[in-house]
C-alpha positions in Angstrom: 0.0 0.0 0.0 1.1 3.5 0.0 1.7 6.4 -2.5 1.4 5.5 -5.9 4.6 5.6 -8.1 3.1 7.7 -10.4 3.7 10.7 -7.9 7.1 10.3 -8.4 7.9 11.7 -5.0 10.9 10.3 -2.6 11.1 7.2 -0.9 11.8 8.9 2.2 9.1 11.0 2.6 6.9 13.6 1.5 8.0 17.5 1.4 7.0 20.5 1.4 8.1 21.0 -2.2 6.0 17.9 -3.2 2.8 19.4 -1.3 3.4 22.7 -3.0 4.1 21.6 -6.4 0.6 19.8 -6.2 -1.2 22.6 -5.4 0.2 24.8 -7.6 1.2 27.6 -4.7 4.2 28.5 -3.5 6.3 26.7 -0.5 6.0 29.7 1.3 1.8 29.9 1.0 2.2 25.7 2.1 3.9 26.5 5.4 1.6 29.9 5.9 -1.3 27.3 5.7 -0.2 24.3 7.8 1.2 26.5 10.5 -1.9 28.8 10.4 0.1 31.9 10.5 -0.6 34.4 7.4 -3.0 35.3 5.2 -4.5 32.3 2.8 -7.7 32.0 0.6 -10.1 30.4 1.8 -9.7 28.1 -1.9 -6.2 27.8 -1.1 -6.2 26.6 2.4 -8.7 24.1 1.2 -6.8 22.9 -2.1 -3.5 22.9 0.1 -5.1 20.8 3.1 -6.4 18.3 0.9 -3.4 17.5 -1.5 -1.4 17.7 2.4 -3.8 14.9 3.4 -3.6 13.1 0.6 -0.2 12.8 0.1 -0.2 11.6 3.9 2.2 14.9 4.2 3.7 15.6 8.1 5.0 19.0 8.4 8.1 19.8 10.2 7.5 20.6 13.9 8.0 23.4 15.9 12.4 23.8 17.0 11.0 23.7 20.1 9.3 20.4 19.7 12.6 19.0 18.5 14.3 20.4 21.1 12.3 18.4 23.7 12.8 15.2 21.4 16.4 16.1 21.6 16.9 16.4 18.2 20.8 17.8 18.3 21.5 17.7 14.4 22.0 20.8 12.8 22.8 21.9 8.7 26.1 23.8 7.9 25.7 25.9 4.1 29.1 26.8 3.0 29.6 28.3 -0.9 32.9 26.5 -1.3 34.2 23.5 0.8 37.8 24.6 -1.2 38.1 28.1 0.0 40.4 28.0 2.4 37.9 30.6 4.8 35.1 28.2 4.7 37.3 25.3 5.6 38.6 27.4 8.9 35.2 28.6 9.5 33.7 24.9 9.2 36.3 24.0 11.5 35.4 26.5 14.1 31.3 25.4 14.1 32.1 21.3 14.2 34.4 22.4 17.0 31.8 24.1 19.3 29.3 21.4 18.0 31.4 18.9 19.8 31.7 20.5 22.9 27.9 21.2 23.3 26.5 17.7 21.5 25.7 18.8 18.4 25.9 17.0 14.9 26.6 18.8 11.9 25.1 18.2 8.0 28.1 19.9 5.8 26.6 21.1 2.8 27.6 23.2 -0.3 26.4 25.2 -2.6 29.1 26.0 -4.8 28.0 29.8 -5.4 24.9 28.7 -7.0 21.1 29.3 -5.8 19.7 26.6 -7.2 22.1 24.3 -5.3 21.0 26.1 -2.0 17.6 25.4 -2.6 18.3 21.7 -3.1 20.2 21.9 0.4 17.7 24.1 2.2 14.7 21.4 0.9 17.3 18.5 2.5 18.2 20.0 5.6 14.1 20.9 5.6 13.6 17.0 5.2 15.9 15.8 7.5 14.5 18.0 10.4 17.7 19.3 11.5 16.7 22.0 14.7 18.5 24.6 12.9 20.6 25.8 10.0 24.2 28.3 10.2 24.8 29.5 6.9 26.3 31.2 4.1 24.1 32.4 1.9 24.8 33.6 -1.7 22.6 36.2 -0.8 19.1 34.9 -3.0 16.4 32.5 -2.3 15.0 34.3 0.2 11.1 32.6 0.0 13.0 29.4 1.0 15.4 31.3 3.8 11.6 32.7 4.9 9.9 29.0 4.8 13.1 27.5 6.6 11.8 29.9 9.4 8.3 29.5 9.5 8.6 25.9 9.4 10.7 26.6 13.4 13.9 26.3 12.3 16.3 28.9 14.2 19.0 30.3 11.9 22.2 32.3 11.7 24.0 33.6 8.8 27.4 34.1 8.6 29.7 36.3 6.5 26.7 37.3 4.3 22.8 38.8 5.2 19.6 38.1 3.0 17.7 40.9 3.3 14.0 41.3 5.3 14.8 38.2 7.5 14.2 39.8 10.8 14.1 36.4 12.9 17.6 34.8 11.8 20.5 36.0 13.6 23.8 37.6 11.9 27.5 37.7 12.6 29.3 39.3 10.0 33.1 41.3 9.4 32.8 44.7 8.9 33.8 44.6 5.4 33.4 48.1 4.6 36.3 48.4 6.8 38.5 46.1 6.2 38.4 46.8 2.4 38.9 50.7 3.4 42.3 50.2 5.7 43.7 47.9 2.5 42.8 50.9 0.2 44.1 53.6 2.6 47.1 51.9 2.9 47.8 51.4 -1.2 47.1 54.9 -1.1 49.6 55.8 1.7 52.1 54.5 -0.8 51.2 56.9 -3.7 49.0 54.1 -5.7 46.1 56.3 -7.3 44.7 53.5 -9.9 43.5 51.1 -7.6 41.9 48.0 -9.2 39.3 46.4 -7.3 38.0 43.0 -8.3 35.4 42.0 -5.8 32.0 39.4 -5.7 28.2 40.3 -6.6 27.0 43.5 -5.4 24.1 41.2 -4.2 25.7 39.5 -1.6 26.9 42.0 1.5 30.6 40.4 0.9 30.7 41.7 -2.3 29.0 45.0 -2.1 30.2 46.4 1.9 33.8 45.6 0.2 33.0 47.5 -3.2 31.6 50.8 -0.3 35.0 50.5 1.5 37.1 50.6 -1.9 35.1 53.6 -3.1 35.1 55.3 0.4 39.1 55.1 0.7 38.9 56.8 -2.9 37.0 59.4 -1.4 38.4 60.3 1.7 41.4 60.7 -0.8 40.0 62.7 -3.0 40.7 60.5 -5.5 37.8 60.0 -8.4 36.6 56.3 -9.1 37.3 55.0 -12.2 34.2 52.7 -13.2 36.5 50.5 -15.2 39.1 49.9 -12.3 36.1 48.0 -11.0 35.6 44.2 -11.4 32.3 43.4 -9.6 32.3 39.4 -10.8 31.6 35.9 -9.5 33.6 34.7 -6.4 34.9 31.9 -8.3 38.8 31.6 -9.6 38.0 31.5 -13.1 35.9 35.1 -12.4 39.3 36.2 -11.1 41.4 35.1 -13.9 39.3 36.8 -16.1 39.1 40.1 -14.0 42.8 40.3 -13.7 43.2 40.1 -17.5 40.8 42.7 -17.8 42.5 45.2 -16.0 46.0 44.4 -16.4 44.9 44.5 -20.7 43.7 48.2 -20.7 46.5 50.4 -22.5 46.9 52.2 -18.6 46.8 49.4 -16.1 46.3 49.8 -12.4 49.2 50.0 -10.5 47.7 48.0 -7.7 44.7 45.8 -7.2 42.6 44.5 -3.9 41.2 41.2 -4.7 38.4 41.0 -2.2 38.5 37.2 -1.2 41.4 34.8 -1.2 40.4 32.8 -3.9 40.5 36.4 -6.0 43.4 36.9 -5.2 45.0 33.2 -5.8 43.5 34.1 -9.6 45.6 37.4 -9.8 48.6 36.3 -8.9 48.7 33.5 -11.6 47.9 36.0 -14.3 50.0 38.3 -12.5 53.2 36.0 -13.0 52.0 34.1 -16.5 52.3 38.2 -17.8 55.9 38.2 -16.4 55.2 41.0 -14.2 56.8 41.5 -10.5 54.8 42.1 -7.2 55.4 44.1 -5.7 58.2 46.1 -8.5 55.6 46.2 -11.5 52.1 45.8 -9.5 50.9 45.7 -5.6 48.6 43.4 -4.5 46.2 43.4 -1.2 43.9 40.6 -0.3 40.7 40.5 2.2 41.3 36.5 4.1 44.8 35.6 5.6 44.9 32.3 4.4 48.0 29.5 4.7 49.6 30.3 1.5 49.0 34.2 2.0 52.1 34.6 4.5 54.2 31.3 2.4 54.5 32.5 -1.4 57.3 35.0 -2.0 56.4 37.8 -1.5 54.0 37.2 1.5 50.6 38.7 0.9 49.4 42.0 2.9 46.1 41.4 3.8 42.8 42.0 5.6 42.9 39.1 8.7 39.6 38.2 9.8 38.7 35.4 12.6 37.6 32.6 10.7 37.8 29.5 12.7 36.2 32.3 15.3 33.4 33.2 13.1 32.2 29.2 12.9 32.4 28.5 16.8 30.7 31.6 17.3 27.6 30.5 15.5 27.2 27.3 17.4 27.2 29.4 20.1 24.1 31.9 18.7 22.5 29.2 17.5 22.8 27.4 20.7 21.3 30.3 22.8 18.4 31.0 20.3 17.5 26.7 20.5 17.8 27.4 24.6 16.2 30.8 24.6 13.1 29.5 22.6 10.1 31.0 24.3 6.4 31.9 23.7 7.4 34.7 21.8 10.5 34.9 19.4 13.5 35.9 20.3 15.3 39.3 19.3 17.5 39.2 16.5 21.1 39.2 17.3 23.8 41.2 15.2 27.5 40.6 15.6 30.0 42.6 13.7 33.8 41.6 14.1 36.7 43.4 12.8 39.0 42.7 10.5 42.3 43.5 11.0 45.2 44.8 7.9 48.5 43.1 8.2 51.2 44.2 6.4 53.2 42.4 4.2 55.4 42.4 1.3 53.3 42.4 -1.6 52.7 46.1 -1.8 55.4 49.0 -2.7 55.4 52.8 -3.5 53.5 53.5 -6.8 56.7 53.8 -9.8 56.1 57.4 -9.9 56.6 57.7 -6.0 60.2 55.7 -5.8 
């Protein structure tokens, strides 16, 4: 007995994606239904109830349900289980996990929002009590059902915008990226490059406001096509190196605003046969392993990262203990970044 095969739903169990997709609503307008909070037709709360009975459909329970039936598994969303920052960052949450019971789902998204979805609709599945993630900054329907379906949440590193009851800790980019510009400046550099991620993730647009700030402060006008605003992936970098290192008057420094930026730069950097620091400088947001190895060491923007990851077990922890009646306040936590110099970075040519 059971569901017919025709459904072609999942062996292990109905979701809300399956419920939805029946009805012909939205996940969000399931979960408004089922949890009676929201406004819902009365045609679509009676379409939505029926294909939920008839699919024999269980919604997720309350965090605070699962708390009592000590449910102690919780999801982990990275972009990039290569970047060396999500690595240390992992390593900081499956650290605190240990020490207060925890297990942890690892998940990735690879930069792409269809790939969260697929891991927000299996963390959804396997009622984990609550989610610390990265987010590339979209989805935000499914970031909204994660939380009306009980799950507590904190982002890390990056905000979606208009979720008041998730919890944040972020860098303060803006910053960080303005003390690495400051600095270039400080050594004569006026063409700053800047390659740097989406404007619509907070990573990728706080940086970008820090850059143009520095410029400003300096009185320095910003050049529209000193700015790279691309993907966070390495081949993104390769190709935002080559772009600026190709015009006929080239930068005469660059701050890559991740790690993985950087890494790209450098490559191109050295397959054009140019010097850092002699023909180009070079600042990087992330003080990675190989930042503080390669010759010349990198100067860059330090942030905590294992820090950042044992911090959100803790928030998340004290949301899943706090869990009252009424929700709790949203918490924001801004760390700073600190610049460390290095050798990658010398007086502009026309300064020496």
């Amino acid at each position: 007995m059971g569901m017919k095969k025709s459904t072609g739903l999942k062996k292990h169990g109905v979701t809300i994606t399956d419920v939805a997709k029946m009805a012909g609503v939205s996940q969000t307008t399931v979960s408004r239904v089922l949890n009676g909070s929201g406004y819902a037709s009365e045609d679509t709360h009676r379409r939505v109830t029926k294909v939920a009975e008839e699919l024999h459909y269980k919604p997720h329970g309350l965090a605070r349900s699962l708390a009592q039936n000590a449910n102690k598994t919780i999801g982990l969303v990275i972009t990039d289980i290569i970047n060396p920052f999500y690595s240390y960052l992992a390593s900081g949450v499956l650290d605190c996990s240990r020490q207060l019971g925890f297990h942890v789902i690892v998940l990735s998204t690879n930069e792409e929002s269809k790939l969260e979805k697929e891991c927000l609709e299996l963390l959804m599945e396997e009622r984990v009590t609550g989610i610390i993630a990265v987010p590339t900054g979209r989805n935000h329907d499914y970031w909204q059902e994660a939380l009306d379906l009980g799950l507590e949440l904190v982002l890390v590193d990056r905000d979606v915008p208009n979720l008041p009851n998730s919890d944040l800790l972020l860098i303060n980019n803006s910053k960080g990226a303005f003390d690495a510009v400051s600095y270039l400046i400080s050594l004569g550099h006026s063409r700053i490059g800047i390659i740097t991620g989406p404007l619509d993730t907070t990573t990728g647009r706080e940086r970008l406001e820090g850059y143009q700030h520095a410029l400003s402060v300096a009185k320095i006008p910003v050049e529209d096509s000193l700015v790279q605003s691309i993907g966070f992936k390495r081949e993104d970098g390769k190709q935002a190196i080559q772009n600026l290192l190709s015009r006929p008057d080239p930068p005469t420094a660059v701050f890559a605003a991740n790690n993985i930026l950087a890494e790209a730069a450098f490559f191109e950097i050295r397959e054009k046969s140019l010097r850092v620091p002699e023909d180009i400088s070079i600042v990087m947001f992330d003080d990675v392993p190989w930042a503080s190895l390669i010759n010349p060491p990198v100067t860059v923007v330090s942030q905590p990262m294992h820090t950042l990851g044992y911090m959100s077990v803790e928030m998340l922890n004290r949301r899943l203990i706090d869990m009252g009646p009424r929700p709790v306040k949203r918490v924001k936590v801004v760390l700073e970044p600190e610049l460390v110099i290095r050798g990658s970075c010398a007086p502009a040519r026309s300064e020496r």
